[in-house]
C-alpha atoms as an extended CHARMM CRD file, in Angstrom:
* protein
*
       221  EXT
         1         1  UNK       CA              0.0000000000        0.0000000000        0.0000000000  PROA      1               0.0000000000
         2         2  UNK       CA              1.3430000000        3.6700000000       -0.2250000000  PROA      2               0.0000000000
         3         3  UNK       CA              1.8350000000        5.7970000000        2.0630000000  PROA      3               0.0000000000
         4         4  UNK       CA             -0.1770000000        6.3080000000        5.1360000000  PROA      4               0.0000000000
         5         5  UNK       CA             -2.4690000000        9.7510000000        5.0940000000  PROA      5               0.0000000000
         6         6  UNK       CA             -4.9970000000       10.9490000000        7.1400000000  PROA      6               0.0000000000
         7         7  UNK       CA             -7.6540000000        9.8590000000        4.5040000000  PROA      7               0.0000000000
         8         8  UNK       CA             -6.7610000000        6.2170000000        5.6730000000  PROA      8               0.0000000000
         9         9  UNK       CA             -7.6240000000        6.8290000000        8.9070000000  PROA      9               0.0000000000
        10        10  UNK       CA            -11.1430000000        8.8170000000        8.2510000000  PROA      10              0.0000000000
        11        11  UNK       CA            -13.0440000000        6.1110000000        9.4400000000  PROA      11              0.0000000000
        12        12  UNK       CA            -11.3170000000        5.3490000000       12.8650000000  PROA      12              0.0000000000
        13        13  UNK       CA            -12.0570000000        8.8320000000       14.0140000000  PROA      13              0.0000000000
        14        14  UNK       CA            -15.2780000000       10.5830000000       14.9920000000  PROA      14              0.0000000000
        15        15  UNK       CA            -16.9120000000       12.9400000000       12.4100000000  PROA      15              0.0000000000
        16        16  UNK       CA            -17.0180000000       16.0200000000       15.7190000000  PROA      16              0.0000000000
        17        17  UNK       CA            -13.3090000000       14.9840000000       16.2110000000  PROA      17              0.0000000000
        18        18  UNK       CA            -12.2310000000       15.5940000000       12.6420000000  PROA      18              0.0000000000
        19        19  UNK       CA            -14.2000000000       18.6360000000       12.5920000000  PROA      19              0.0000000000
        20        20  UNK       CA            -12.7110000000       20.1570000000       15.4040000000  PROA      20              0.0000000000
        21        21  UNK       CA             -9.4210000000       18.9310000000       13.8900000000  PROA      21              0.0000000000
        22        22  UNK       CA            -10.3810000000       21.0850000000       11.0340000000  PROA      22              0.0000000000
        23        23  UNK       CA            -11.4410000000       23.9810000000       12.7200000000  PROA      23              0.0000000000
        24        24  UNK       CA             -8.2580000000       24.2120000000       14.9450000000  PROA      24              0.0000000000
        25        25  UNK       CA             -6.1120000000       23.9110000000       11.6070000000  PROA      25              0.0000000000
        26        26  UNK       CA             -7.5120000000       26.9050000000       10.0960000000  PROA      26              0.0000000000
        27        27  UNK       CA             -5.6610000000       28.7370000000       13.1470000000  PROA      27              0.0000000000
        28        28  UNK       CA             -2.7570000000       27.1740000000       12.8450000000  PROA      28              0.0000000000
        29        29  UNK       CA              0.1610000000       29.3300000000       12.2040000000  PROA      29              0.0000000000
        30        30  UNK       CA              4.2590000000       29.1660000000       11.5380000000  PROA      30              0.0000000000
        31        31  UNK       CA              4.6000000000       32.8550000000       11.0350000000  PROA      31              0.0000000000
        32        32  UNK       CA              4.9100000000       33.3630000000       14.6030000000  PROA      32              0.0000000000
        33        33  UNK       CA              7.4610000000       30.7380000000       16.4150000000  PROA      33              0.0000000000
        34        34  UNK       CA              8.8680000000       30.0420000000       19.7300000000  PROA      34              0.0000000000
        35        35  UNK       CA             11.8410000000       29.3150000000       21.6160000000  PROA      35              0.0000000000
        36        36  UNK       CA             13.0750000000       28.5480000000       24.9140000000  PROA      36              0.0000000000
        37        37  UNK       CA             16.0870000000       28.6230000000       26.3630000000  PROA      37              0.0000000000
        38        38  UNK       CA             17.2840000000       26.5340000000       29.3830000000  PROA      38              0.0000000000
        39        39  UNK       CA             13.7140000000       26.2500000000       31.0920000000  PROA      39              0.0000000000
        40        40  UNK       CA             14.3540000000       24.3250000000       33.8160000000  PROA      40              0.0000000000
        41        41  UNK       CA             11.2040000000       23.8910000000       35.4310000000  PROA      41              0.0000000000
        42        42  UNK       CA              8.7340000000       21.4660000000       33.8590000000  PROA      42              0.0000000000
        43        43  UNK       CA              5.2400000000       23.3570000000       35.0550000000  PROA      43              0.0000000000
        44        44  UNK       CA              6.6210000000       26.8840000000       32.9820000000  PROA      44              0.0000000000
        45        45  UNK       CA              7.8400000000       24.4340000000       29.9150000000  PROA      45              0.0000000000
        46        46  UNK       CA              4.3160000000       23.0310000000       30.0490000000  PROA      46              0.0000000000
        47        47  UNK       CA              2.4530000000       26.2820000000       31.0240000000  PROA      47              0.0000000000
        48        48  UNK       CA              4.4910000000       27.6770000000       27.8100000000  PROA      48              0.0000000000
        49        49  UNK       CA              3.0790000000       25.0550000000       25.6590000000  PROA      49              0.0000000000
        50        50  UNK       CA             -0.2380000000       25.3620000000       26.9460000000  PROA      50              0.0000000000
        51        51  UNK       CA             -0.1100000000       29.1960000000       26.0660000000  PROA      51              0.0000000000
        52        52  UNK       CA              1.3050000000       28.6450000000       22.1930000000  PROA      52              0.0000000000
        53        53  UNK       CA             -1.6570000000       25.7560000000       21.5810000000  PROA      53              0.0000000000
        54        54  UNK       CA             -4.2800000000       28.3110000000       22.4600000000  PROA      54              0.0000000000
        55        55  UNK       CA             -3.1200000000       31.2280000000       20.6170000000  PROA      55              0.0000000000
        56        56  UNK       CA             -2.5890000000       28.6040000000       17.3510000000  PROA      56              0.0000000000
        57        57  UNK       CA              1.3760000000       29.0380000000       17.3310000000  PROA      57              0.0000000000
        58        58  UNK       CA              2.6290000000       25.5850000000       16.2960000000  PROA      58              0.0000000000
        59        59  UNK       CA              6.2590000000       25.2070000000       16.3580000000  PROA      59              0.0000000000
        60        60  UNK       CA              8.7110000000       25.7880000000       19.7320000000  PROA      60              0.0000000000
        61        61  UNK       CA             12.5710000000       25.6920000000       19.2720000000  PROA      61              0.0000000000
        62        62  UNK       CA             14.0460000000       24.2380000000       22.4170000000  PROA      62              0.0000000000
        63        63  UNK       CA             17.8220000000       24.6670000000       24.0360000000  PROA      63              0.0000000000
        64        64  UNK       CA             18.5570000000       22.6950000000       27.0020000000  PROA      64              0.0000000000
        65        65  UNK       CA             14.9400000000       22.1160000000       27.9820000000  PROA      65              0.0000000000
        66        66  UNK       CA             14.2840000000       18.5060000000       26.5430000000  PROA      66              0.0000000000
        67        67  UNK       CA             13.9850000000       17.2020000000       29.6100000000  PROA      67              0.0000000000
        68        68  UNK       CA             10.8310000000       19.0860000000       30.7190000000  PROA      68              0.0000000000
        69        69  UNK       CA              8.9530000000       18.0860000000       27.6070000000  PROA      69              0.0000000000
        70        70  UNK       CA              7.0100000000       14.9480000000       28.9950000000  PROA      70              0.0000000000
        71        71  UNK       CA              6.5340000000       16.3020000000       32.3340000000  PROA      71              0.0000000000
        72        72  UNK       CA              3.6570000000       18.6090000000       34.2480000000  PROA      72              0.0000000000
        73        73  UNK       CA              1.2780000000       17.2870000000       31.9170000000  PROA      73              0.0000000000
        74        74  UNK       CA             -1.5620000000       18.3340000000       34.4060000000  PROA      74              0.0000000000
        75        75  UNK       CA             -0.4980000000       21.6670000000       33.5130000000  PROA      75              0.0000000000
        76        76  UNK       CA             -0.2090000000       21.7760000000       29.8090000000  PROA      76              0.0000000000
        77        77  UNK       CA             -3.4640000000       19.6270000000       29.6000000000  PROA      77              0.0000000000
        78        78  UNK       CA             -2.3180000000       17.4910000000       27.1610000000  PROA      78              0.0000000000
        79        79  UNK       CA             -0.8250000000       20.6520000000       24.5220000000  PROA      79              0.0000000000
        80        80  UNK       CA              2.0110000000       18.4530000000       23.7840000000  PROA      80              0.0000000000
        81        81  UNK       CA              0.1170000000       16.3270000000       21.4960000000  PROA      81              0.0000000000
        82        82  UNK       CA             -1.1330000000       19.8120000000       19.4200000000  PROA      82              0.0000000000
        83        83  UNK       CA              2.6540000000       21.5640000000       19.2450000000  PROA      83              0.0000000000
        84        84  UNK       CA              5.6630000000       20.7090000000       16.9820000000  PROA      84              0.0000000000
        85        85  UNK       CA              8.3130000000       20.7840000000       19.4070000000  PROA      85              0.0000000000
        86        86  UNK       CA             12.0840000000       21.0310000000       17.7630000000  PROA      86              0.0000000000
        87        87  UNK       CA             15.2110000000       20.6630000000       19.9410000000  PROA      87              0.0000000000
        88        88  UNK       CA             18.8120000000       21.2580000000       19.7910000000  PROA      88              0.0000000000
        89        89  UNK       CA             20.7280000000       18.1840000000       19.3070000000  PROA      89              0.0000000000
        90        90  UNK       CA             23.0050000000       17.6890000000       22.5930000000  PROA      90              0.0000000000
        91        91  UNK       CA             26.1080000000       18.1690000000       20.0060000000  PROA      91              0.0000000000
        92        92  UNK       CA             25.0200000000       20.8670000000       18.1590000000  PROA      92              0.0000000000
        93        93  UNK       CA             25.9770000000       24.4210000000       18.6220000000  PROA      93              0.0000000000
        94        94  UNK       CA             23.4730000000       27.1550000000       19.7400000000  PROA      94              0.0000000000
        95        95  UNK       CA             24.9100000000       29.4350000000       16.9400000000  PROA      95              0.0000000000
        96        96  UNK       CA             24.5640000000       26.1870000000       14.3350000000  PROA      96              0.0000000000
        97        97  UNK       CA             20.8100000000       26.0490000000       15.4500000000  PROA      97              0.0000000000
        98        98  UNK       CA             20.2730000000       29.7890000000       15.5250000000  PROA      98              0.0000000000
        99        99  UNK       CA             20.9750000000       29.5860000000       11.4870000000  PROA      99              0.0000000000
       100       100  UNK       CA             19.0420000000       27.0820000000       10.3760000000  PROA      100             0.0000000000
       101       101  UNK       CA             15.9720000000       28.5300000000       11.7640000000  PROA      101             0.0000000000
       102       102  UNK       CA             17.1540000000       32.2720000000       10.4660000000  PROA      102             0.0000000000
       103       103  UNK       CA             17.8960000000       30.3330000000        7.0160000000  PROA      103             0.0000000000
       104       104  UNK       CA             13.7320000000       29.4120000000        6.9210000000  PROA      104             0.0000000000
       105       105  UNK       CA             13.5400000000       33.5020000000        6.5460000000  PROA      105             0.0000000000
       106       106  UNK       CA             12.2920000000       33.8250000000       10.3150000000  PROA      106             0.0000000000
       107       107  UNK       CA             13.6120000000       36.9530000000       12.1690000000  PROA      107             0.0000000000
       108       108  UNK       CA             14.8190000000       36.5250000000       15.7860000000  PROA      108             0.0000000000
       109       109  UNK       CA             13.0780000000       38.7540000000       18.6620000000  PROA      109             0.0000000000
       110       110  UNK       CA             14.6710000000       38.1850000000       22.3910000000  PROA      110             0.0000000000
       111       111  UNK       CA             12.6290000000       39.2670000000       25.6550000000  PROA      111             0.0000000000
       112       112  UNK       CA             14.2610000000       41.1390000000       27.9300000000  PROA      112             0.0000000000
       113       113  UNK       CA             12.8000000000       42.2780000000       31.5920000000  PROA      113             0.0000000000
       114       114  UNK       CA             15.2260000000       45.0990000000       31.6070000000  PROA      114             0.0000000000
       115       115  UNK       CA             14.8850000000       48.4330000000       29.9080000000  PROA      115             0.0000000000
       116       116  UNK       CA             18.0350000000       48.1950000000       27.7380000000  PROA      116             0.0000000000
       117       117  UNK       CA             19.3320000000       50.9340000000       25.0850000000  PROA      117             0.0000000000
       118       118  UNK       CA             18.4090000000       48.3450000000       22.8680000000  PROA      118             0.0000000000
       119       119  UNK       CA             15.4720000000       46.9530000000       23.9000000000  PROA      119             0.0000000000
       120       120  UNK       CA             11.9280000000       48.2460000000       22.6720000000  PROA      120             0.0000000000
       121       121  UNK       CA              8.6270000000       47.9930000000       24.5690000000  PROA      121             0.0000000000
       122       122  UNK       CA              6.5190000000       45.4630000000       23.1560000000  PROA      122             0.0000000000
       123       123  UNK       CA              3.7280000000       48.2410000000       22.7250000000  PROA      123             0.0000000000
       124       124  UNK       CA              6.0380000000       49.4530000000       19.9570000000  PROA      124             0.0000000000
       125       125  UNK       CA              6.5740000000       46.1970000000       18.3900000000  PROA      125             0.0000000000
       126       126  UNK       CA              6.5650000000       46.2100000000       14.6530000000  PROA      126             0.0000000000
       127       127  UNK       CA              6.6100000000       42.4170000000       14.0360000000  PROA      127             0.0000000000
       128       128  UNK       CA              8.5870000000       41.1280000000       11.0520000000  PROA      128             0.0000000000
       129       129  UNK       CA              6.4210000000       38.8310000000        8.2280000000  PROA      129             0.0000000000
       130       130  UNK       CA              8.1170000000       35.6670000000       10.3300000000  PROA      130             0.0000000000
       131       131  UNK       CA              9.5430000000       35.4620000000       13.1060000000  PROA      131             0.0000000000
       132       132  UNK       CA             10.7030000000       33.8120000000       16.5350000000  PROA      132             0.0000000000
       133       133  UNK       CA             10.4400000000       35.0430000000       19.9360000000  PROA      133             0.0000000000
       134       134  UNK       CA             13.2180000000       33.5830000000       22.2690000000  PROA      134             0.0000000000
       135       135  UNK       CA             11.8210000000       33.2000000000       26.4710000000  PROA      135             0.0000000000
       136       136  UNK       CA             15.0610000000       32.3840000000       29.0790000000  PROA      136             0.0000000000
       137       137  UNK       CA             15.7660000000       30.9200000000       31.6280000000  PROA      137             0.0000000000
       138       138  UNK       CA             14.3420000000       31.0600000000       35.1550000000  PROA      138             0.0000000000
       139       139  UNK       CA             16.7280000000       33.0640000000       36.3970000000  PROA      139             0.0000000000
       140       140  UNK       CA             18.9070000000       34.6740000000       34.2560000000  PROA      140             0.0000000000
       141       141  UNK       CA             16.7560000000       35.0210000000       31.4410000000  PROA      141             0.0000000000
       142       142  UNK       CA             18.4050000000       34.6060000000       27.4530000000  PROA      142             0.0000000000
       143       143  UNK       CA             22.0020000000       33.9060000000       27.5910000000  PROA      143             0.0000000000
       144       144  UNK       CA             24.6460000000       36.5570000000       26.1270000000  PROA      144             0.0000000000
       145       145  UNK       CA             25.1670000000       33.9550000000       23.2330000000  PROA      145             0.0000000000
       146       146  UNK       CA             21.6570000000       34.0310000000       22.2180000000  PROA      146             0.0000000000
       147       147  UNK       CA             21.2000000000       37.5800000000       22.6010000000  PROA      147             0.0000000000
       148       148  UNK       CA             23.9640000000       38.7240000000       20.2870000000  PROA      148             0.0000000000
       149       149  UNK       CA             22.1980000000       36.7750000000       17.4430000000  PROA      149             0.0000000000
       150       150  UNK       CA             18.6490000000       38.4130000000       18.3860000000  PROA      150             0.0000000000
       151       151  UNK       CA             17.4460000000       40.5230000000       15.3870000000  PROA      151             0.0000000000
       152       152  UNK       CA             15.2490000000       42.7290000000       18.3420000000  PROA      152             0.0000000000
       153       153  UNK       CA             15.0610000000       43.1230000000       21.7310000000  PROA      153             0.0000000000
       154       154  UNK       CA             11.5670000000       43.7060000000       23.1450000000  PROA      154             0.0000000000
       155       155  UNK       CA             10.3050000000       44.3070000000       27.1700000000  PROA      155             0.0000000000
       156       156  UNK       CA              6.9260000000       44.3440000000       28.9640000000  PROA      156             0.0000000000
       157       157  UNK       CA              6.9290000000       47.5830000000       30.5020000000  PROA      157             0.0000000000
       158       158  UNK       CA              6.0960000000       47.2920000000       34.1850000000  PROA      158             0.0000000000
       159       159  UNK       CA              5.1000000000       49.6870000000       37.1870000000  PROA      159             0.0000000000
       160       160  UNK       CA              5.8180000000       47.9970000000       40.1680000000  PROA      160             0.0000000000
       161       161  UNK       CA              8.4850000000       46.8240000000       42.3760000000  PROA      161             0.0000000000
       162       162  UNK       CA              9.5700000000       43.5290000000       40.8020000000  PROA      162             0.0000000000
       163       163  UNK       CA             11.5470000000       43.3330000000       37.9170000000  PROA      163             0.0000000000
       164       164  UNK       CA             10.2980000000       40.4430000000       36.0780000000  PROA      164             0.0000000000
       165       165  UNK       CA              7.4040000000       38.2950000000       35.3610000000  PROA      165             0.0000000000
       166       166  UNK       CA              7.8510000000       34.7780000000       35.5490000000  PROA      166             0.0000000000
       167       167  UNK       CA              8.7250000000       33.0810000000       32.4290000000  PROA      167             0.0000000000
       168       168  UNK       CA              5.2670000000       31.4160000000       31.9970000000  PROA      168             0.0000000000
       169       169  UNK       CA              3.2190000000       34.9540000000       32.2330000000  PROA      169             0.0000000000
       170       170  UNK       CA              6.2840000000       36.5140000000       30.4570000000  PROA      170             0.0000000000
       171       171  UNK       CA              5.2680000000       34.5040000000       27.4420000000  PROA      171             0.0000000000
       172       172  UNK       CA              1.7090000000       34.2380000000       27.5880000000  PROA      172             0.0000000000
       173       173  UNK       CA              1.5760000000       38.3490000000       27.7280000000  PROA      173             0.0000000000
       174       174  UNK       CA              3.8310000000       38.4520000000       24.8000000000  PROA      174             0.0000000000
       175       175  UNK       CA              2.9680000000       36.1710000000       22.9430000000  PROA      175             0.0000000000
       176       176  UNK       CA             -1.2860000000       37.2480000000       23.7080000000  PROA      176             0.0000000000
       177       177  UNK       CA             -0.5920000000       40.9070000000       22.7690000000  PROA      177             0.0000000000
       178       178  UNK       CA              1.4340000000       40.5210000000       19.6240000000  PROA      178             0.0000000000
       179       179  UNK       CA             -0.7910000000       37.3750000000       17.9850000000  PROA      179             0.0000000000
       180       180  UNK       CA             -4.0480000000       39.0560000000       18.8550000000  PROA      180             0.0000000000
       181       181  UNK       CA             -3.2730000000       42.3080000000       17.2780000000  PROA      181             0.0000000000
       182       182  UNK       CA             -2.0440000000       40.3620000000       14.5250000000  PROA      182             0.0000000000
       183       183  UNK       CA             -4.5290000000       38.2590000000       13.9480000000  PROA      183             0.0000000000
       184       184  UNK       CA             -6.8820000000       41.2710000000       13.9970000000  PROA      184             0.0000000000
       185       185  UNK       CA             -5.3700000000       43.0270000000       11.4330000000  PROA      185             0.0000000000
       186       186  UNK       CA             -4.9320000000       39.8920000000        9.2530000000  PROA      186             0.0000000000
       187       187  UNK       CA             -1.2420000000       39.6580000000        8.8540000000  PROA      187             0.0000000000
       188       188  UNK       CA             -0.7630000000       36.2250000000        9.8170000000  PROA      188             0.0000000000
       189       189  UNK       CA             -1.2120000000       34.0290000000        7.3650000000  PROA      189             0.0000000000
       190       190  UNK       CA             -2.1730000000       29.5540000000        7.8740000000  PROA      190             0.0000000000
       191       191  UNK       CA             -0.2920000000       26.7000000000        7.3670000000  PROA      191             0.0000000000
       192       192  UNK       CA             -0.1820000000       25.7250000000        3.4010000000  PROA      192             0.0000000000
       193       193  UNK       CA             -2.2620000000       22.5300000000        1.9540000000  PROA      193             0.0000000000
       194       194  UNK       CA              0.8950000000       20.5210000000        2.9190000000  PROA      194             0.0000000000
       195       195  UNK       CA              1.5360000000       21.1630000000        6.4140000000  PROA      195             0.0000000000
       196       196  UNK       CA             -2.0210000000       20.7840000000        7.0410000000  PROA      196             0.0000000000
       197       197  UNK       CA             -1.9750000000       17.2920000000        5.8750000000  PROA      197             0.0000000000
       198       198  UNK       CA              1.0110000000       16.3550000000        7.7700000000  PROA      198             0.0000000000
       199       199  UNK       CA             -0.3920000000       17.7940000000       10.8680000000  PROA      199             0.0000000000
       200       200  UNK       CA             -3.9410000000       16.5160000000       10.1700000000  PROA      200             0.0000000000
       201       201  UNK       CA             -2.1140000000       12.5940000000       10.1420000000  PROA      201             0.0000000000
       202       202  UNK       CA             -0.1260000000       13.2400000000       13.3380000000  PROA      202             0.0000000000
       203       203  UNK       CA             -3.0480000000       14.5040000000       15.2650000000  PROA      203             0.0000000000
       204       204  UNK       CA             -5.4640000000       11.5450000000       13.7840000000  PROA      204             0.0000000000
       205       205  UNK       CA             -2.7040000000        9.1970000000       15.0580000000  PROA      205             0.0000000000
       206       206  UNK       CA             -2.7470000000       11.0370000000       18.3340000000  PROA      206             0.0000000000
       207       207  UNK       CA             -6.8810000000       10.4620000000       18.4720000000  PROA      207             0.0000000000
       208       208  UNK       CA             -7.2020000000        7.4580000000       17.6180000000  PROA      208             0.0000000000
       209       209  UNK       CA             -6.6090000000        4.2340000000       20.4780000000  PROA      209             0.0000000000
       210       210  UNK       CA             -3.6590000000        1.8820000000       18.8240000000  PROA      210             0.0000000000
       211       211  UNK       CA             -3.2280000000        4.1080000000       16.3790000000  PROA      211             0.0000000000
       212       212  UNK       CA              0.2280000000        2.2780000000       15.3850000000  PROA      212             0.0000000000
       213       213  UNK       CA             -1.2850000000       -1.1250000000       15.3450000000  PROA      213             0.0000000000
       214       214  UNK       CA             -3.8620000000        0.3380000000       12.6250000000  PROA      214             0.0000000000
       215       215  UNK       CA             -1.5970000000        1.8620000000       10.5360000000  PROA      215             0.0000000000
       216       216  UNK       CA              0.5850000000       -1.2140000000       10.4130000000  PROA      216             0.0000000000
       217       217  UNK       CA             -1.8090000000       -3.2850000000        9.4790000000  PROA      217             0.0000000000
       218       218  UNK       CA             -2.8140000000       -0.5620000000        6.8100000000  PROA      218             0.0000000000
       219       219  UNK       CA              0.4530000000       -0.8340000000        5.1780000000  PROA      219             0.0000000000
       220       220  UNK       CA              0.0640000000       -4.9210000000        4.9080000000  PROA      220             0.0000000000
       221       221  UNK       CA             -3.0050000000       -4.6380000000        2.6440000000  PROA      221             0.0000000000
């Protein structure tokens, strides 16, 4: 048989369930990205997934936060089934990764909690056609590594006495603000025909109970 697509799997799954599939994939976008960087606790990694599911952001970059991927799954309520996540390979360099995502034409925007020369307020934002937003760590926020290969620097400006949000609300007020007026204005644009059907066959296999059995059987007849 050739290869596996959702089509083959049509009648395994629930007519509401592939509509909501459908309806969710109309939202789906790759003009706005994610990555994190060194996350170290797994209920921000998850909250952070939760966030980017919701707001129909599909991809997240990882450095140094594999481990956090298939953990707090109470909090990310089951988002890391819905998001693409892509890490770093353990012998890869961060400045090798950096490229190959700025070689897909994406810009790269840091966060910073600090109000930097360099940095602009987010309410200033001009977002580029595609881009990434990078979220650090706990603690210390984006290493000086990734920052010197950030295309921007953008803050949340703040009026109280702490100095930083935590990384979880950090990203979910970014990331909120910039997709919604986005979105609103029409300037982000959904995954092609292709990407669609590639996503439509990993979240069918994701619905469906034994998926892998089925499929293997599939490819028998």
């Amino acid at each position: 048989m050739n290869k596996i697509t959702y089509k083959d799997l049509k009648k395994y799954i629930s007519e509401n369930r592939m509509e909501r599939i459908d309806k969710i994939l109309e939202s789906r976008t790759r003009d706005i990205c994610v990555l994190l960087e060194n996350i170290y606790q797994p209920h921000n990694f998850n909250a952070v997934l939760r966030t980017c599911d919701n707001l129909g952001i599909q991809d997240i970059y990882c450095i140094n936060s594999e481990k956090n991927t298939k953990t707090a799954k109470s909090v990310s309520l089951g988002a890391e089934k819905w998001i693409t996540i892509k890490e770093k390979a353990k012998g890869e360099t961060v400045e090798n990764f950096l490229k190959k995502i700025k070689k897909k034409g994406y810009e790269l925007v840091g966060t910073s909690p600090h109000m930097q020369r360099k940095t602009e307020s987010i309410t200033k934002f001009k977002a580029p056609k595609k881009f990434v937003i990078a979220f650090g760590n706990e603690e210390k926020g984006l290493s000086n590594e990734l920052i010197k290969h950030c295309d921007k620097l953008i803050n949340i400006p703040m009026y109280g006495f702490s100095e930083s949000y935590n990384i979880s609300v950090t990203c979910a007020i970014t990331l909120s603000l910039i997709s919604i007026k986005l979105r609103e204005k029409k300037k982000i644009s959904t995954l092609s025909n292709k990407d669609k059907g590639l996503l439509k066959l990993e979240w069918y296999k994701k619905s469906i109970k034994n998926s892998n059995l089925i499929i293997k059987r599939l490819e028998k007849e």
